[in-house]
TORPA-4810 file (N, C-alpha, C, O; in nm, 3 decimals):
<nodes>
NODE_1_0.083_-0.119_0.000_0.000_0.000_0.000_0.087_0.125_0.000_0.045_0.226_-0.057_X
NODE_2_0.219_0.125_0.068_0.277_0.220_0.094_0.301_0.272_-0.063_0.270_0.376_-0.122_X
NODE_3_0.371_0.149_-0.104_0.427_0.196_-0.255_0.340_0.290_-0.360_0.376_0.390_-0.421_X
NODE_4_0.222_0.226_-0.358_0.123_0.265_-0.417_0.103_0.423_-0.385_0.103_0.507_-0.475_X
NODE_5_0.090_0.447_-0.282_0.074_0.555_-0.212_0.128_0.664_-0.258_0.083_0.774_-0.291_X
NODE_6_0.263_0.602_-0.253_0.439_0.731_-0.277_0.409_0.689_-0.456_0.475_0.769_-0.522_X
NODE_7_0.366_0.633_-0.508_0.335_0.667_-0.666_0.288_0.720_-0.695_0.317_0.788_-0.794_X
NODE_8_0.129_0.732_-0.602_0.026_0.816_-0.657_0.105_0.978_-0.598_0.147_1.066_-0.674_X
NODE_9_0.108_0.980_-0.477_0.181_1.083_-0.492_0.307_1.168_-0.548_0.340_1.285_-0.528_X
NODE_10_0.355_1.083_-0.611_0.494_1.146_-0.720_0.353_1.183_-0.872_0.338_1.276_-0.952_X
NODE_11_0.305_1.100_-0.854_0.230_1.163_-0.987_0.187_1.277_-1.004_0.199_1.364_-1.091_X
NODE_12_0.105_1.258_-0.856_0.005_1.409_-0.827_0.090_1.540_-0.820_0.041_1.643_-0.866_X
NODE_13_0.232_1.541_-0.757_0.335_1.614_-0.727_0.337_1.663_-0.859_0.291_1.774_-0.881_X
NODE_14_0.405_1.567_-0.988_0.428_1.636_-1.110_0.334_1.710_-1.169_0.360_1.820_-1.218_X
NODE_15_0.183_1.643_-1.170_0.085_1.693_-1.220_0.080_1.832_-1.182_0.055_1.920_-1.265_X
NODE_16_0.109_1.866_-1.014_0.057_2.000_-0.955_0.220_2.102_-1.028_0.235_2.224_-1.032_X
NODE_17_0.299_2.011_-1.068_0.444_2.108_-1.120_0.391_2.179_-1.226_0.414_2.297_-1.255_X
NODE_18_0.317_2.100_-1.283_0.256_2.190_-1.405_0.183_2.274_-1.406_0.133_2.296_-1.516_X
NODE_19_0.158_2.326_-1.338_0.024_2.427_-1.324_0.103_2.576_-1.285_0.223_2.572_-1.258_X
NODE_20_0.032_2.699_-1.283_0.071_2.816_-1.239_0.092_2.802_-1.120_0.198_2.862_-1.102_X
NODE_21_0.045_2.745_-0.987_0.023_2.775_-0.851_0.226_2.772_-0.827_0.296_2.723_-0.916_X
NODE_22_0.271_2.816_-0.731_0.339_2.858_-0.679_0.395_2.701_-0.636_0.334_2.606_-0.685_X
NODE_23_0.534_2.667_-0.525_0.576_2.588_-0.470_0.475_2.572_-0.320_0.443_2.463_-0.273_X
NODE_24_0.434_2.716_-0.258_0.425_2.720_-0.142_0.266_2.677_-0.106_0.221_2.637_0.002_X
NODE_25_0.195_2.700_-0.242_0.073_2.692_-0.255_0.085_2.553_-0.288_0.004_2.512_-0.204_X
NODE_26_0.117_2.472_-0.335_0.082_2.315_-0.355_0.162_2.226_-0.228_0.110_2.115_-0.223_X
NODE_27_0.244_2.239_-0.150_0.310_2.241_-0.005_0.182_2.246_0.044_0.117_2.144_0.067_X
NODE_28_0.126_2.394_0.067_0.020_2.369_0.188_-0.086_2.273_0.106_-0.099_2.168_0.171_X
NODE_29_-0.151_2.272_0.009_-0.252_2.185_-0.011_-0.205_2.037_0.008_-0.298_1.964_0.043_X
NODE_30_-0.076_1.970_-0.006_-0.022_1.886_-0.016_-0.062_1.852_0.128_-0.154_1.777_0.160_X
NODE_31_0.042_1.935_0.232_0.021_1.905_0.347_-0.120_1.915_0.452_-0.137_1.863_0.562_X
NODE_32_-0.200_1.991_0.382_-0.363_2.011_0.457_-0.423_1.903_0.389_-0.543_1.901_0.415_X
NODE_33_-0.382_1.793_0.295_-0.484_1.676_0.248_-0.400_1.616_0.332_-0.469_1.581_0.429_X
NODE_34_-0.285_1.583_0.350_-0.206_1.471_0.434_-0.258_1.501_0.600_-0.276_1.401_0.670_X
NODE_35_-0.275_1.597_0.641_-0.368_1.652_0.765_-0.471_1.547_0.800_-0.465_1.448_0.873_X
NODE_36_-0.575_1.599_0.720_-0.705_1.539_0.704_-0.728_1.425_0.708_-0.825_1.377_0.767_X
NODE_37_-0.614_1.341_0.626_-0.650_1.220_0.571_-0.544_1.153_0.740_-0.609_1.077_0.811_X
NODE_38_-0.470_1.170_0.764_-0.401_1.137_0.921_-0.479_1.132_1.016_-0.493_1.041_1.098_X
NODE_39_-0.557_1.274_1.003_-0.612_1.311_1.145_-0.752_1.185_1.160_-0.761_1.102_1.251_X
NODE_40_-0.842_1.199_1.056_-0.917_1.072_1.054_-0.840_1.010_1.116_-0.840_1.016_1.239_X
NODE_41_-0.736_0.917_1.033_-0.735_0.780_1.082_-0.670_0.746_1.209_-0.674_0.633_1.258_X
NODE_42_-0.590_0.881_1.281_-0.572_0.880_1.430_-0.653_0.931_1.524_-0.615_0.940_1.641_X
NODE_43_-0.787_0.974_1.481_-0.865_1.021_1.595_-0.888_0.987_1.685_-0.855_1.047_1.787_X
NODE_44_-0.986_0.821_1.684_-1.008_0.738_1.768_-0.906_0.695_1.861_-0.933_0.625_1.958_X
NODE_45_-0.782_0.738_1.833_-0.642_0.692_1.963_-0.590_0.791_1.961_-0.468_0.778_1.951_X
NODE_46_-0.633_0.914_1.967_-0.521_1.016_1.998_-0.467_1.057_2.156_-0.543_1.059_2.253_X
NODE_47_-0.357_1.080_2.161_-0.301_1.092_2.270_-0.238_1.203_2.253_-0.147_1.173_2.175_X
NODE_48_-0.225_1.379_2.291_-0.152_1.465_2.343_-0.015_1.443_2.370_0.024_1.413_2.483_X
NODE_49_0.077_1.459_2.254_0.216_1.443_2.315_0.342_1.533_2.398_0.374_1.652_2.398_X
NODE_50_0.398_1.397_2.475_0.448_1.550_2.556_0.523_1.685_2.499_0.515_1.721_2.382_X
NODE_51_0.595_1.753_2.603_0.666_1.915_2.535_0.775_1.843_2.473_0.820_1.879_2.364_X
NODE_52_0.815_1.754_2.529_0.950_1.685_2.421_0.932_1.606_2.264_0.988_1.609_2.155_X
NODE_53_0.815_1.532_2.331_0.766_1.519_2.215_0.730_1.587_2.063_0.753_1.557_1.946_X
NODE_54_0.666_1.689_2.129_0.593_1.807_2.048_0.689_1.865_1.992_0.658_1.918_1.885_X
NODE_55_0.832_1.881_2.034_0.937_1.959_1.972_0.979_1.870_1.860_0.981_1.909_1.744_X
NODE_56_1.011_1.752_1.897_1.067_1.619_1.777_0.960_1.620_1.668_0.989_1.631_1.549_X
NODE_57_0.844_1.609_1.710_0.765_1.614_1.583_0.704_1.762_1.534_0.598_1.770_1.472_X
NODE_58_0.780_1.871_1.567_0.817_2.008_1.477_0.922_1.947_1.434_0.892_1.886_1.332_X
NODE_59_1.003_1.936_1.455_1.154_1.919_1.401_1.117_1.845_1.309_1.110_1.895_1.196_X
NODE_60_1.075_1.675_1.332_1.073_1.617_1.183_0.891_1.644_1.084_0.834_1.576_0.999_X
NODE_61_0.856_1.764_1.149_0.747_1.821_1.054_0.849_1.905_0.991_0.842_1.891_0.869_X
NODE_62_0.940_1.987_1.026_0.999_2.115_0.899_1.105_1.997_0.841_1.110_2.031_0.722_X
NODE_63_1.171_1.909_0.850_1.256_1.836_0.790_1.123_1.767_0.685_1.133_1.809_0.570_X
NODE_64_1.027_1.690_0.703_0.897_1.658_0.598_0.907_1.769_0.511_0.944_1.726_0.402_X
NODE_65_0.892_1.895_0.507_0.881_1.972_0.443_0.940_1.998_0.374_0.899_2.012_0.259_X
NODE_66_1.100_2.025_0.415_1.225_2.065_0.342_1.211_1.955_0.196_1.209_1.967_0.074_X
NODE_67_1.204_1.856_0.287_1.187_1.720_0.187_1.093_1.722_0.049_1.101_1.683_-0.068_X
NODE_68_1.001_1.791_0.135_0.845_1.796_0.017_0.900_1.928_-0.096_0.883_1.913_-0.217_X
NODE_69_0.947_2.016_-0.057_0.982_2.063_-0.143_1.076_2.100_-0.247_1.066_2.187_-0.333_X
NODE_70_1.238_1.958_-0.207_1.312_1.908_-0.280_1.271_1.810_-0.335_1.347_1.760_-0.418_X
NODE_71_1.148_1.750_-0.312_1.076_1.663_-0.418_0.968_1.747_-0.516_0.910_1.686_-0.606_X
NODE_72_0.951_1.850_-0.501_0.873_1.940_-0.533_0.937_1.986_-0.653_0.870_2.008_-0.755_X
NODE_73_1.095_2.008_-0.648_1.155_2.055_-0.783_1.193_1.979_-0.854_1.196_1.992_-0.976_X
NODE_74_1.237_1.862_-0.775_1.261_1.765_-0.876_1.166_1.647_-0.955_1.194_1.536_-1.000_X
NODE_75_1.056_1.718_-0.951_0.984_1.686_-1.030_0.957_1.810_-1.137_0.925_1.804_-1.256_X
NODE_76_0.977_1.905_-1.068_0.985_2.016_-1.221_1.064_1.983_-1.364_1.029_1.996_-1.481_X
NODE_77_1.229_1.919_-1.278_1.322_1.896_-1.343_1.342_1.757_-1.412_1.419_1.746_-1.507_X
NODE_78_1.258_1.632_-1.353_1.279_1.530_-1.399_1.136_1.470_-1.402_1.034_1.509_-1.345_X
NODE_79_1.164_1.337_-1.508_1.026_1.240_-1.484_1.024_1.215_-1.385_1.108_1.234_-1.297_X
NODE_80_0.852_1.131_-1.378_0.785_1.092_-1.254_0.861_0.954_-1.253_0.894_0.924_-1.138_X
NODE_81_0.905_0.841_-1.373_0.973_0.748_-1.342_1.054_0.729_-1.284_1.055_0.628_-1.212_X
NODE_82_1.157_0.813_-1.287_1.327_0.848_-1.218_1.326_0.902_-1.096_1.431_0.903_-1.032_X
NODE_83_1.192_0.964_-1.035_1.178_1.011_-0.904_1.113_0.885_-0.795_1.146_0.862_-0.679_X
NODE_84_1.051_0.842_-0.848_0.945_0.734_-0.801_1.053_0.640_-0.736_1.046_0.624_-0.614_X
NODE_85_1.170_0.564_-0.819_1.236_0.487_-0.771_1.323_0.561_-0.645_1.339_0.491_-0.544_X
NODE_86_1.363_0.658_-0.644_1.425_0.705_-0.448_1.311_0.680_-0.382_1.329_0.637_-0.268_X
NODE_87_1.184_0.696_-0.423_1.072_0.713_-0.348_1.041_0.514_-0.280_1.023_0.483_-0.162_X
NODE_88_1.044_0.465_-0.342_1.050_0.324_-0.322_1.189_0.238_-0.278_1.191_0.126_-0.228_X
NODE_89_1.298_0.318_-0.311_1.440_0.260_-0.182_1.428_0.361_-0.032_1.495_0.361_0.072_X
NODE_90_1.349_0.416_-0.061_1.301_0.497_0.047_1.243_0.382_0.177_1.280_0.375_0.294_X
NODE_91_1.134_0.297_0.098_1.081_0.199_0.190_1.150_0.135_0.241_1.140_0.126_0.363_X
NODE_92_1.271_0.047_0.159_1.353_-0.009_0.198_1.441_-0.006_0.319_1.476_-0.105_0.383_X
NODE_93_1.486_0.161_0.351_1.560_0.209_0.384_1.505_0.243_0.568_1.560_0.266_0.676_X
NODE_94_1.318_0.223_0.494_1.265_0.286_0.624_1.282_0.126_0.688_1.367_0.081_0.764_X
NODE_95_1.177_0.068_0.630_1.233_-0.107_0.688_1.320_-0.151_0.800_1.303_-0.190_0.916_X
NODE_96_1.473_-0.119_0.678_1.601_-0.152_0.780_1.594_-0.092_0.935_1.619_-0.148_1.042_X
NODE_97_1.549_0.053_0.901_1.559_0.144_1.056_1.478_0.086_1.123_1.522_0.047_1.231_X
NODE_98_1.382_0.067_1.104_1.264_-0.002_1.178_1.337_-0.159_1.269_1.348_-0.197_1.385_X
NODE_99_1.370_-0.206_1.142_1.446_-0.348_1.229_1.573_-0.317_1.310_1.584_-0.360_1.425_X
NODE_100_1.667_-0.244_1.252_1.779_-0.179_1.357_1.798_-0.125_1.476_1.880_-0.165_1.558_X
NODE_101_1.717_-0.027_1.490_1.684_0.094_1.547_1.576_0.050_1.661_1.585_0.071_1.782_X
NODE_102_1.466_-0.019_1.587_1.339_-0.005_1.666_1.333_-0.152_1.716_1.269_-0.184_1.816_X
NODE_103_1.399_-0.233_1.645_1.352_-0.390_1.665_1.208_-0.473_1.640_1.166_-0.575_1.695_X
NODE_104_1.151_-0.388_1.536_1.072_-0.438_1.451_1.069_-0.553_1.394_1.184_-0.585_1.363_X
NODE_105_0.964_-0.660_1.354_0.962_-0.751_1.314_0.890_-0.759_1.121_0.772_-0.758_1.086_X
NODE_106_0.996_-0.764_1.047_0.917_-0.738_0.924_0.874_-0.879_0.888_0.937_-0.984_0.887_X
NODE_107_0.756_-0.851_0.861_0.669_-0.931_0.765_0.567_-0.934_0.682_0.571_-0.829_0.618_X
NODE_108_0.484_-0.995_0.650_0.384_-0.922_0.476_0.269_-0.870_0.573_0.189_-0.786_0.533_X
NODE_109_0.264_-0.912_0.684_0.146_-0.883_0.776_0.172_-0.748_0.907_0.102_-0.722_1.005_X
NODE_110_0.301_-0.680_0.855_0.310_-0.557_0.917_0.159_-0.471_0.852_0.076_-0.489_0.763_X
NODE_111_0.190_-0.371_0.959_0.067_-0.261_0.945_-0.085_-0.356_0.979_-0.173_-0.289_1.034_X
NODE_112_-0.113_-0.474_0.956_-0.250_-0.541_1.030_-0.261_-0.539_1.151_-0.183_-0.605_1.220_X
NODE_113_-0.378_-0.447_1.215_-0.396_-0.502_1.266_-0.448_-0.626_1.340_-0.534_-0.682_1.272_X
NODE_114_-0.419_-0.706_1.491_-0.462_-0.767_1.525_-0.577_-0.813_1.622_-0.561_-0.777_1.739_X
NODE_115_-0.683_-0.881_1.595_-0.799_-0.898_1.655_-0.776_-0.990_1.773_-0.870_-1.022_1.845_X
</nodes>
């Protein structure tokens, strides 16, 4: 699903390159649908995070960004094919950290939940 995901969005990215709107103007719409579509699906468990917390996830909200909008040009500058693939060793990459870092267990049945 993920993959799918980061495709449709490299598409949508190029599609919005084409248009008049600005960098800053497709950023916020970018990021106010990614809002929306989050906030749904964390409502039902949301938890208030702490002041330390809240700082780490500013920090890696303006690093998301920086990101969104070096993917933002380089889709001005290149195909959606040639971008797509960082976008998918990307997963890879997240994976490893996950098993390294976090001690995650990968398998085809990550992200299910269990009943």
């Amino acid at each position: 699903m993920a993959a799918a995901f980061m495709g449709a969005e490299v598409v949508g990215v190029k599609w919005l390159a084409r248009t008049n709107d600005g960098a800053v103007t497709i950023l916020f719409h970018s990021n106010l649908t990614g809002v929306l579509i989050s906030g749904a699906c964390m409502a039902p468990g949301f938890v208030w995070p702490t002041p330390s917390q809240s700082n780490a996830l500013l920090l890696i909200g303006l690093m998301a960004i920086l990101g969104q909008a070096c993917m933002f040009r380089a889709a001005k500058m290149s195909d959606a094919k040639v971008i797509v693939l960082f976008f998918y060793v990307s997963l890879f990459y997240a994976a490893l950290i996950g098993y390294t870092v976090f001690g995650e267990k990968i398998s085809l049945a990550v992200g299910i939940a269990k009943t």
